[in-house]
C-alpha positions as CSV (number, residue, x, y, z in Angstrom):
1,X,116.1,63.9,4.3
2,X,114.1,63.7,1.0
3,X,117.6,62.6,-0.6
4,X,117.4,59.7,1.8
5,X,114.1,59.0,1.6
6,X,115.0,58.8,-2.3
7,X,118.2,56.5,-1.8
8,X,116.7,54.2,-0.3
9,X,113.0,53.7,-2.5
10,X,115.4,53.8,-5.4
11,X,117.5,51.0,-4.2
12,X,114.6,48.9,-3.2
13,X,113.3,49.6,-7.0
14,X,116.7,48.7,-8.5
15,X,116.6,45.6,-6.6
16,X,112.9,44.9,-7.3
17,X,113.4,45.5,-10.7
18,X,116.5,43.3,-10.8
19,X,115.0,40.4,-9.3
20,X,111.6,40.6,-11.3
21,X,114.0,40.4,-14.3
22,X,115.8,37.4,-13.3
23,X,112.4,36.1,-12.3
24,X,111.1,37.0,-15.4
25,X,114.4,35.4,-17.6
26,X,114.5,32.0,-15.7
27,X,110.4,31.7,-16.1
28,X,110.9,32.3,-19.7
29,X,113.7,30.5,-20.3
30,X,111.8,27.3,-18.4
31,X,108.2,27.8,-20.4
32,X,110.5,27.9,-23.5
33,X,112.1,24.3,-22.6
34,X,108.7,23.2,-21.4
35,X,106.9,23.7,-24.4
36,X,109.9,22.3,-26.6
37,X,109.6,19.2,-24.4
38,X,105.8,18.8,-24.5
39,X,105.7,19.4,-28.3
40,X,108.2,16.7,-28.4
41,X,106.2,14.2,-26.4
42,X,103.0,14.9,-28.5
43,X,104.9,14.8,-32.1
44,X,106.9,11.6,-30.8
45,X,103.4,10.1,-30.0
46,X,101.8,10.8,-33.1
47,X,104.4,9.5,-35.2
48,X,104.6,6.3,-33.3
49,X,101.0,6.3,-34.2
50,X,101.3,6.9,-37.8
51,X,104.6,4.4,-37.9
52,X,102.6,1.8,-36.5
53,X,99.6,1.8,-39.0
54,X,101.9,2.1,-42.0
55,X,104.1,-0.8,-42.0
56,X,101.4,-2.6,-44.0
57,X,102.0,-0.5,-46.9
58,X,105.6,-1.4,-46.7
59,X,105.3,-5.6,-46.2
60,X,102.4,-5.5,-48.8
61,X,102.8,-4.5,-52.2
62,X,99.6,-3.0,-54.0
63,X,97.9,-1.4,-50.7
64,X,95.7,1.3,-51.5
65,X,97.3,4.7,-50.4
66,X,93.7,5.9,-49.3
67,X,93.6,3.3,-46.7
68,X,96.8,5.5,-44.9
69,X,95.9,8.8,-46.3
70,X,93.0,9.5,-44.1
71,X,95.0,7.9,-40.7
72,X,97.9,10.4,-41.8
73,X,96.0,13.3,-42.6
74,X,93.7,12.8,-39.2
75,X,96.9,13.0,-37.2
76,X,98.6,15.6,-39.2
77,X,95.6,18.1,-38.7
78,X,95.3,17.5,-34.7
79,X,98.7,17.8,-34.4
80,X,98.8,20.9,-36.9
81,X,102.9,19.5,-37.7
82,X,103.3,18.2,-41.1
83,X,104.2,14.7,-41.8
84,X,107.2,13.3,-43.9
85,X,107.4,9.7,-44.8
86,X,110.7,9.0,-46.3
87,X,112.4,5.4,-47.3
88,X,115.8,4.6,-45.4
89,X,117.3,6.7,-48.4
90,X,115.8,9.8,-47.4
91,X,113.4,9.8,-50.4
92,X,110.2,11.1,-49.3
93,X,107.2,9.3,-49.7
94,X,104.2,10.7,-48.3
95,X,103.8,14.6,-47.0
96,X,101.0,15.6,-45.4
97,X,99.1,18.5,-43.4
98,X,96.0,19.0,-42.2
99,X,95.0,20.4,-45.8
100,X,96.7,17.8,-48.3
101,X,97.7,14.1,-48.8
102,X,100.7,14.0,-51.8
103,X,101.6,10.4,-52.8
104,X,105.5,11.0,-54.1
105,X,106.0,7.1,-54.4
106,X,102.8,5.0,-54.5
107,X,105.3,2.8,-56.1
108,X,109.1,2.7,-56.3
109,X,109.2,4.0,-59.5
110,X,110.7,7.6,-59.8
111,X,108.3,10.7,-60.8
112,X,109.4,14.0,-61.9
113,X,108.6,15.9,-58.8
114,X,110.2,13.4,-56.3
115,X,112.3,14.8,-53.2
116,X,115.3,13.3,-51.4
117,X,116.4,15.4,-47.5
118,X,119.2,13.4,-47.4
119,X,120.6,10.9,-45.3
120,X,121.9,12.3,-42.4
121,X,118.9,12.5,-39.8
122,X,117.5,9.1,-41.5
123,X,120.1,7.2,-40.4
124,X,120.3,9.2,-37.0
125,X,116.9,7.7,-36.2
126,X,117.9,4.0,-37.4
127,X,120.7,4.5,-35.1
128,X,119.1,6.5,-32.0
129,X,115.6,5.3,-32.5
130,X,114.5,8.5,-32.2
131,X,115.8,12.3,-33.7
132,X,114.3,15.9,-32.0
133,X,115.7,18.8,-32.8
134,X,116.0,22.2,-35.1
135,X,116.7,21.7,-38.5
136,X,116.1,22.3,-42.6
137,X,116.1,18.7,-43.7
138,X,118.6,19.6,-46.5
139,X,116.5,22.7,-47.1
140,X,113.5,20.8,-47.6
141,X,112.5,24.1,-45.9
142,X,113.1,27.3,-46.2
143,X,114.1,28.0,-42.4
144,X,114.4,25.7,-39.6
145,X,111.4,23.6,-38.3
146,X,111.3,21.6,-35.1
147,X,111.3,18.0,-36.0
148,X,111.2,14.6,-34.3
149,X,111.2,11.3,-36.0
150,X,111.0,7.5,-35.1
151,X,111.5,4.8,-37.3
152,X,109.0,3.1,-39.1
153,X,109.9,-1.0,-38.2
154,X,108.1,-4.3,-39.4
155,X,105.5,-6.6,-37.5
156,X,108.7,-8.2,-35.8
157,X,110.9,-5.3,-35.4
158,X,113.6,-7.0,-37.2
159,X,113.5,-4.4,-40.4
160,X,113.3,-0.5,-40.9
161,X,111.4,0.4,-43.9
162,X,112.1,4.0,-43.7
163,X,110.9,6.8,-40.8
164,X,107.7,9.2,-40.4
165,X,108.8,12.8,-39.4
166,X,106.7,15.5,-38.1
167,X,107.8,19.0,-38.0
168,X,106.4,22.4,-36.9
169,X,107.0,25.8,-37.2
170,X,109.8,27.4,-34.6
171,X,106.9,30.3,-34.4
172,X,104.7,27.2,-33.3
173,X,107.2,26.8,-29.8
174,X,107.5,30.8,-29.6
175,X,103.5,31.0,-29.8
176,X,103.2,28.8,-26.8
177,X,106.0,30.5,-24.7
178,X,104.8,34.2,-25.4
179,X,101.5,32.4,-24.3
180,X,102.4,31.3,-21.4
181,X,104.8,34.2,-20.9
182,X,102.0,36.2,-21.3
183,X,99.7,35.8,-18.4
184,X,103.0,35.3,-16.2
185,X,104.1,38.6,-17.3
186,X,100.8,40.0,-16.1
187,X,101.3,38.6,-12.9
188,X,104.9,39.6,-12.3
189,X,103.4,43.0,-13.3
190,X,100.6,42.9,-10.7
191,X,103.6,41.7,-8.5
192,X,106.1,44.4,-9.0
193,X,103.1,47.1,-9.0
194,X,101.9,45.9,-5.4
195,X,105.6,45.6,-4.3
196,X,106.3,48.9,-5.2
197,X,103.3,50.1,-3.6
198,X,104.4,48.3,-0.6
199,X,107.8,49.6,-0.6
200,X,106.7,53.3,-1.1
201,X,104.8,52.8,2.5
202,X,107.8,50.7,3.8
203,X,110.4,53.5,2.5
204,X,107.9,56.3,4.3
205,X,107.4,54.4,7.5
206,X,111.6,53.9,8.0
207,X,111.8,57.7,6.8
208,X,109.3,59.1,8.8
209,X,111.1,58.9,12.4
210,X,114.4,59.8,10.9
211,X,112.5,63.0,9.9
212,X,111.3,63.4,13.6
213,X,114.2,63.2,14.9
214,X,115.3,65.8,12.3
215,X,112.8,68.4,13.8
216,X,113.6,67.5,17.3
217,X,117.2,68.0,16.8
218,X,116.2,71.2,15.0
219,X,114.4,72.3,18.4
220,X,116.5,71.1,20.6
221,X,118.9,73.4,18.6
222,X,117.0,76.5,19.1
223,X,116.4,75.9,23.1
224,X,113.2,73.5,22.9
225,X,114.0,70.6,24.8
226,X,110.1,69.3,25.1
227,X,109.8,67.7,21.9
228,X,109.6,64.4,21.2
229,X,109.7,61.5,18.6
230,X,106.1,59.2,18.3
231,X,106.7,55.9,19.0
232,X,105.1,53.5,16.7
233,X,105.6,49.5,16.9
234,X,107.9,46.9,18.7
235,X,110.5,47.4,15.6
236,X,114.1,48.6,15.9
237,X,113.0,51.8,14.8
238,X,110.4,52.1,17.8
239,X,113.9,51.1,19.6
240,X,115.5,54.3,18.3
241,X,112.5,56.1,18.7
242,X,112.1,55.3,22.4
243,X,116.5,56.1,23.2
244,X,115.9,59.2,21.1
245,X,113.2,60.1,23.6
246,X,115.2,59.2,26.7
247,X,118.0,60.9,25.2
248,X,115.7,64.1,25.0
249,X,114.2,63.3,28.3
250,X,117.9,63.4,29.6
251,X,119.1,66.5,27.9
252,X,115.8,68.5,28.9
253,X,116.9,67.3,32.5
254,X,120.2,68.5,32.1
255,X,119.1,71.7,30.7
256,X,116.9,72.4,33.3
257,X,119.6,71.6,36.0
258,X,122.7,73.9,34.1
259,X,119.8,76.7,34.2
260,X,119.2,76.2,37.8
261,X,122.6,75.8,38.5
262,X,123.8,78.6,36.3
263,X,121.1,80.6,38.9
264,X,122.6,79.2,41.8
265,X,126.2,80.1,41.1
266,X,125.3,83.3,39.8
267,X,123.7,84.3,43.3
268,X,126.6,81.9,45.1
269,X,129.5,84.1,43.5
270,X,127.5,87.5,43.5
271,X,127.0,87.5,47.7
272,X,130.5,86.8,48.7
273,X,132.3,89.0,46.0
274,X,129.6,91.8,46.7
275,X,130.6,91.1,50.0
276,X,134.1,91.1,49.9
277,X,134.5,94.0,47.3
278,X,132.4,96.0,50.0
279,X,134.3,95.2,52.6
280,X,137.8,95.9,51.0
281,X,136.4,99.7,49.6
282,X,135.4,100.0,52.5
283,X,138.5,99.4,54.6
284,X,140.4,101.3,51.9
285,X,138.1,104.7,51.9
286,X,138.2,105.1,55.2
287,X,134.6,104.0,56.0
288,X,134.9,101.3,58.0
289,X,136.9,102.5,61.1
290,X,140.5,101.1,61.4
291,X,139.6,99.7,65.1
292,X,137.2,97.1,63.3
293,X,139.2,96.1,60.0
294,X,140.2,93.3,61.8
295,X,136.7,91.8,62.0
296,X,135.6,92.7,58.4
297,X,139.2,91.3,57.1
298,X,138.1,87.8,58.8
299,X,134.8,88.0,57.0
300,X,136.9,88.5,53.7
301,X,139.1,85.7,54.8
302,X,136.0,83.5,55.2
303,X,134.1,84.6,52.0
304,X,137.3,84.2,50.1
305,X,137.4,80.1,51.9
306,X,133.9,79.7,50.4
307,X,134.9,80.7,46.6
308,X,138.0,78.5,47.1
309,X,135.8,75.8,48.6
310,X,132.8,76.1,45.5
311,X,135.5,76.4,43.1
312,X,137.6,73.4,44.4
313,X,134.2,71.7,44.7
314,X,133.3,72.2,40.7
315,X,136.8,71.2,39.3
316,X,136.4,67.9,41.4
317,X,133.2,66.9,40.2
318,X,134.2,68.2,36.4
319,X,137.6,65.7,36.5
320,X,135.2,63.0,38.3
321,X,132.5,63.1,35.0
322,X,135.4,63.3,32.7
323,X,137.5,60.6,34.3
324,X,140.2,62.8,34.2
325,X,141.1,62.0,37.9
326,X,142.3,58.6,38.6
327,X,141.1,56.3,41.5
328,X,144.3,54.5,42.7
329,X,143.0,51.3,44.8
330,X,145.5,50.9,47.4
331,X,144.9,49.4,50.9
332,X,144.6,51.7,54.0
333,X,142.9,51.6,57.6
334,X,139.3,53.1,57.0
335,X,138.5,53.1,60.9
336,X,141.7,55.5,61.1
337,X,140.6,57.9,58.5
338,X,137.1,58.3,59.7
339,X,138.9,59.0,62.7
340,X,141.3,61.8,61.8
341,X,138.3,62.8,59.5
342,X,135.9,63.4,62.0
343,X,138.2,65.6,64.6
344,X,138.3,68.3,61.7
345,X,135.1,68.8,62.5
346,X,135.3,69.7,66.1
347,X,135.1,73.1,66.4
348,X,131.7,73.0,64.4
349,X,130.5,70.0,66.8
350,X,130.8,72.0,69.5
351,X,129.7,75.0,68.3
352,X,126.0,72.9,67.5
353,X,126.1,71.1,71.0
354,X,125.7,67.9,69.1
355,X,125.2,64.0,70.8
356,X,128.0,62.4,69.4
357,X,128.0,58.5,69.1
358,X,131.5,57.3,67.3
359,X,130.9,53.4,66.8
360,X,134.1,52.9,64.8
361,X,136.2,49.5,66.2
362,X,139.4,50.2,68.1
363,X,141.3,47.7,65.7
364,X,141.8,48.1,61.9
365,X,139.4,48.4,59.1
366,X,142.0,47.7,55.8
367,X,139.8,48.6,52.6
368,X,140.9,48.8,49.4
369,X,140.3,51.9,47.7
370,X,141.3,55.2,47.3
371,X,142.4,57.2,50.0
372,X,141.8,60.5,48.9
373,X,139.1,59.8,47.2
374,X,137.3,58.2,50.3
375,X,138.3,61.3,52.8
376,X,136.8,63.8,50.6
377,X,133.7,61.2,50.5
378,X,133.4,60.9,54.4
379,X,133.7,64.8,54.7
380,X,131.5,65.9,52.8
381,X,128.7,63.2,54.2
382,X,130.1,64.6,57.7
383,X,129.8,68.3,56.6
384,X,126.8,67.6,55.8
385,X,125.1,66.0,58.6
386,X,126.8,68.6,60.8
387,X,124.9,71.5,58.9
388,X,121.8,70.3,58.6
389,X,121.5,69.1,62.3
390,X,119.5,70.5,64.9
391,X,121.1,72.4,67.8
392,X,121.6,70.1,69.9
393,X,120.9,67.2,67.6
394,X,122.7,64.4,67.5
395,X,125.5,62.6,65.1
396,X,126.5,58.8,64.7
397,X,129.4,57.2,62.4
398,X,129.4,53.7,62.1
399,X,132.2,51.7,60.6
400,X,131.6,47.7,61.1
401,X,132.5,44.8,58.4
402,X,130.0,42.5,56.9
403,X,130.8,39.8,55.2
404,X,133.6,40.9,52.9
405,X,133.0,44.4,52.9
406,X,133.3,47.5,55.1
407,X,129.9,49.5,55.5
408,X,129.9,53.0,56.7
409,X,127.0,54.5,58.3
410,X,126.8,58.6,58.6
411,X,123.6,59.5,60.2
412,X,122.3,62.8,61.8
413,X,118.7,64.2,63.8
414,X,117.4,67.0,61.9
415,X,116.1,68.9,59.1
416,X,116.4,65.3,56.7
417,X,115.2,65.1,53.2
418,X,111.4,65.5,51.8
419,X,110.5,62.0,50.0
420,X,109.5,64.5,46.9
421,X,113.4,65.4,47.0
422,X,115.1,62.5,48.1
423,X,115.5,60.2,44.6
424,X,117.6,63.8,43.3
425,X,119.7,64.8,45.9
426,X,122.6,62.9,44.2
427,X,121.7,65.0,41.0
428,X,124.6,67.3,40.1
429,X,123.6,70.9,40.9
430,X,120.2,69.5,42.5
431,X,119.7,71.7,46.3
432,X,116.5,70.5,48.7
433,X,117.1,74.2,50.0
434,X,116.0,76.2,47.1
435,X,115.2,79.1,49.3
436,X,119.1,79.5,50.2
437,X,118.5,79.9,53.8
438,X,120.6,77.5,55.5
439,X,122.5,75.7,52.7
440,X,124.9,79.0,51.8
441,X,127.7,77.0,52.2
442,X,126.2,74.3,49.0
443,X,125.9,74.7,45.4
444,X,124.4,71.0,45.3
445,X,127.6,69.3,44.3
446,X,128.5,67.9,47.4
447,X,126.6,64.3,47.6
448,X,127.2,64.2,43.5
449,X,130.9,64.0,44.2
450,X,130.2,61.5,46.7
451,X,127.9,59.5,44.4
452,X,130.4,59.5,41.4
453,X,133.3,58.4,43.5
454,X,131.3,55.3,45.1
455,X,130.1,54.4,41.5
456,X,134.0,55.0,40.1
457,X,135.0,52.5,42.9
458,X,132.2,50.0,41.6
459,X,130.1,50.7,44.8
460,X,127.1,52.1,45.6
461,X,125.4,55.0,48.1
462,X,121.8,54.3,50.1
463,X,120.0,57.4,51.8
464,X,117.2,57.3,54.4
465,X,115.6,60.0,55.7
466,X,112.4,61.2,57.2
467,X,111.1,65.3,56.8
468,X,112.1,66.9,60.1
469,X,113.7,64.0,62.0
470,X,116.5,62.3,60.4
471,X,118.9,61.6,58.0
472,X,121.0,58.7,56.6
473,X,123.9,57.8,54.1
474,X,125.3,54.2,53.8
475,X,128.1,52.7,51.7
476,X,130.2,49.7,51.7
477,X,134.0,49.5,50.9
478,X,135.6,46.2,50.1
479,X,137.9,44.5,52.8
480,X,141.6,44.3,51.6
């Protein structure tokens, strides 16, 4: 589970990682372009500035250089760029910086240490107006410089005298990015430290119950069926939690019921086979006199009924929880088979003195449903209300229809069912006579089989029943 646990905190880093990187590229990439664009805007502005106060020296012959020196230089040092002024030739004029003022051409005459950078982004600014972008000027400089330049015009706009160009350092653009970049990386880092945080916690709180239900499995493995997995939030991992639990709650159930019922049929089998291995030694050693063989060979006979009966009983319900036996809906005359039915039971009826009241109609009740199915229902509901009945008691079927459907009333005076026991008498295995006394003939499979065939038939079964004076069982059948 600690390899899991480690999956998925390692995949919720990876992607973390991943998307802090991405994060971090695009942020980079856009302080980079937003620091190339305001540098632009501020250079552009303060050559416009500087073109605008130097077209005198152009239309004026004999103007003092100081008087544009200081108005250069001023905008040259709070810029920090360094200013070109070049002639439409690409001759340069002026250069400045925040430190020094040199005066290449105070008049067109050539000096020794004049400088030409070419053409080629001159006349792009005549054209365009304007010119931004990374460049060496014709190696003016040694490596490129970030330059924009505007065109230096006369008072009417009609002439170009030549254009100013500031430049900066690339360094200067990197400087402001790894600035900016800087405290964002800090907070991405503050970001990615509390999200891991975070997803440690998240990581251990999806782990956690995965591990409980690792235990519980683990006891349930070794015969503890009590455990159970702590519930925490409305999440769908509380979800799990809580159908894990049922789940447990469900097999403890069931493993309390096979005990019981391993118990049961452990005593159920031991009496009759003690009984008829007795019996047969007996007959064959001589003990039991040949006069009353008879007697204990019908005792056999009906012990050997019962195993066939329990056994019959067990494959039923086993087939009925598998689905291995089909329910075959055909039509058929229920008032008939409750009927034929009932006179099996006649001999047993008259052997309790029971008050009989048949109200089943003369005419017939078509159903569709299994036949089979439905007679092994109605006897076992008969069977039972015959056994647990009081000498003397009395016994009512009732078949009448209502609305669409057929309902079926088996009820009986007697012994009935405790209101602690009645919501589990359908339980598989589950006996209300725990002491065996008068339920020898019931391994508490009877009303399950009942139960499951109703509920295979997409019906249902009610019971009613009050401690020590009656008992009973209603279903409905639909109407063919």
């Amino acid at each position: 589970m600690k390899r899991l646990y480690v999956k998925i905190y390692l995949r919720l880093l990876l992607v973390l990682v991943f998307s802090v990187a991405v994060l971090m590229g695009v942020f980079f990439y856009q302080i980079y372009v937003y620091s190339e664009e305001e540098t632009r805007g501020i250079l552009r502005r303060d050559a416009e500035r500087i073109a605008s106060s130097i077209d005198v020296y152009f239309e004026l012959y004999g103007v003092p250089v100081d008087m544009i020196s200081d108005s250069v230089r001023s905008v040259a040092e709070n810029s920090g760029a360094e200013v070109l002024i070049v002639n439409t030739e690409g001759d340069v004029l002026f250069k400045a910086n925040k430190d020094e003022f040199h005066d290449y051409f105070s008049t067109y005459t050539y000096v020794p240490d004049r400088t030409n950078i070419g053409r080629a982004i001159v006349d792009r600014v005549v054209t365009e107006g304007e010119y931004a972008g990374s460049d060496t000027l014709s190696d003016y400089y040694p490596g490129q410089v970030f330059t924009v330049g505007v065109p230096v015009r006369s008072y009417t706009g009609e002439r170009i005298y030549g254009v100013v160009l500031l430049s900066t350092g690339e360094a200067f653009l990197t400087t402001i990015a790894s600035d900016l970049g800087a405290m964002a990386l800090i907070s991405l880092a503050l970001t990615l430290a509390v999200s891991l945080f975070l997803t440690y916690f998240t990581t251990s709180r999806v782990v956690k119950p995965i591990n409980e239900m690792c235990r519980t499995v683990t006891a349930f493995s070794r015969g503890n069926f009590e455990s159970r997995v702590e519930i925490r939030g409305q999440d769908e991992i509380a979800e799990l939690g809580k159908a894990f639990n049922e789940m447990a709650l469900n097999l403890e159930k069931t493993e309390n019921i096979r005990q019981e019922f391993v118990t049961n049929i452990t005593h159920e089998l031991k009496t009759p086979m003690t009984t008829i291995s007795g019996f047969v030694d007996g007959i064959l050693d001589g003990t039991i006199p040949k006069e009353r063989q008879d007697e204990y060979l019908r005792v056999v006979s009906a012990e050997t009924r019962r195993l066939s009966r329990m056994i019959s009983q067990t494959l039923l319900a086993s087939k009925l929880t598998t689905g291995e036996k089909e329910i075959e809906k055909k039509p058929f005359d229920l008032a008939e088979t409750m009927r034929r039915t009932f006179l099996g039971f006649e001999q047993l009826v008259e052997a309790k003195k029971l008050s009989c009241e048949i109200e089943i109609p003369e005419s017939a009740v078509t159903v569709m449903a299994d036949h089979d199915s439905i007679v092994q229902v109605l006897y076992n509901l008969i069977d039972n209300a015959v056994k647990y009945s009081f000498q003397g008691g009395k016994l009512r079927l009732t078949l009448k229809k209502t609305g669409d459907k057929a309902r079926v009333e088996v009820f009986n005076t007697g012994r009935g069912v405790s209101a602690k026991a009645l919501p589990f008498i359908f339980d598989r295995y589950y006996k209300a006579d725990t002491s065996r006394g008068i339920d020898r003939e019931s391994f508490g499979l009877g009303l399950y089989i009942v139960k499951t065939i109703l509920n295979r038939h997409g019906e249902s079964i009610a019971a009613e029943s009050e401690e020590g004076v009656y008992c009973q069982f209603t279903f409905a059948l639909p109407l063919a």
